[in-house]
Structure formats: C-alpha cells, structure tokens
N, C-alpha and C positions, 0 to 999 in steps of 0.2 A: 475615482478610477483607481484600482487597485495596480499595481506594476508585478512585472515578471516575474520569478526566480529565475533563476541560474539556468535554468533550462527552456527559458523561455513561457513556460508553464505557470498560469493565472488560479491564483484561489484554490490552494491543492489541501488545504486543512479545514477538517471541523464539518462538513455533513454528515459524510459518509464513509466508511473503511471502505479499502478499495482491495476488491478479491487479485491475486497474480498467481500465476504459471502454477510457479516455486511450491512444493511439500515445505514446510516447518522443521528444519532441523538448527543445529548447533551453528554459526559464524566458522570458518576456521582459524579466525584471530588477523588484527592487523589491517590496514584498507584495501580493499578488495573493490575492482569495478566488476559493475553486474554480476555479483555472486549468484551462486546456485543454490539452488538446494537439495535435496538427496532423492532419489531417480522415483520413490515411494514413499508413502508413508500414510499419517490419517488424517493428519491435517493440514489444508491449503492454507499458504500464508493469506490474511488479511492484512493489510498494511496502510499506515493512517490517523487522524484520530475523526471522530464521528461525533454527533449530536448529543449524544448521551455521556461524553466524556468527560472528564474536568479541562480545563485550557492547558494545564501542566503535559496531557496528553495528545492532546492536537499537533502531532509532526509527523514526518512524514517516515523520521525512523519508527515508529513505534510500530510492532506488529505484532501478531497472534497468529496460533494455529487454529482451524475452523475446520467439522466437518461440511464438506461439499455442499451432502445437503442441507444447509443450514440455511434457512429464507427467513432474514429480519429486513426492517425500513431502516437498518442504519449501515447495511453491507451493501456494497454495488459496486460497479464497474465502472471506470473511464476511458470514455471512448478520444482518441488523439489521432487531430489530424494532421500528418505533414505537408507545409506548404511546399508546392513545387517549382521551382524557381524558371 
C-alpha cells in the first residue's frame, strides 16, 4: 500500500507528465503558492516525471513546455476527486 503525500494525493510520479492550465514561462523567484503562468504563450506546461524518464526526473517539480497538440503515451491528464464530507 503506498501512502499519501502531503496533499493527500497517492502515486503522483513516474507514468505519465500530467498536462495543466498554466502557458510555460519563467518562476518569478522565491515560493510562491499556486503560481501562474503568463495569460499566452506556445507551450502548455507538462508537469511530472513519465515512463520514459530517468528516476532522477520523476517529481512532481519538474516541468516542460509542450505544444497543445502534442499526442504521446506518456502525456495525460489527472482526473481528482474531492471527497465531500
């Protein structure tokens, strides 16, 4: 049985990059909760590490910029459900 992270959240590394919202731009430096990214651009963040990657890359900081349409087996989506008390 694998346990939580921090966010309650089970087995979040190592299939697949997970596509988000956010364009690909620059950090503005320092921690930041739920940062943005800039309102355009060309590439949608991918965020993750996937099958194809060394273990050194598998977390959940690591990201790229992807165009949209961009269809591989190792990009995809997570779908989360909140439990409702």
């Amino acid at each position: 049985q694998k346990l939580p992270n921090a966010w309650g959240l089970y087995d979040m590394q190592g299939n697949v990059s997970e596509w988000c919202a956010d364009w690909l731009g620059a950090y503005a430096g320092g921690g930041v909760v739920d940062p943005t990214g800039p309102a355009t651009g060309i590439g949608r963040v991918c965020r993750g590490g996937m099958w194809i990657n060394p273990p050194r890359m598998c977390r959940c900081a690591g990201r790229a910029g992807t165009i949209p349409a961009t269809r591989r087996n190792f990009i995809g989506f997570r779908v989360v459900l909140v439990a409702v008390s």
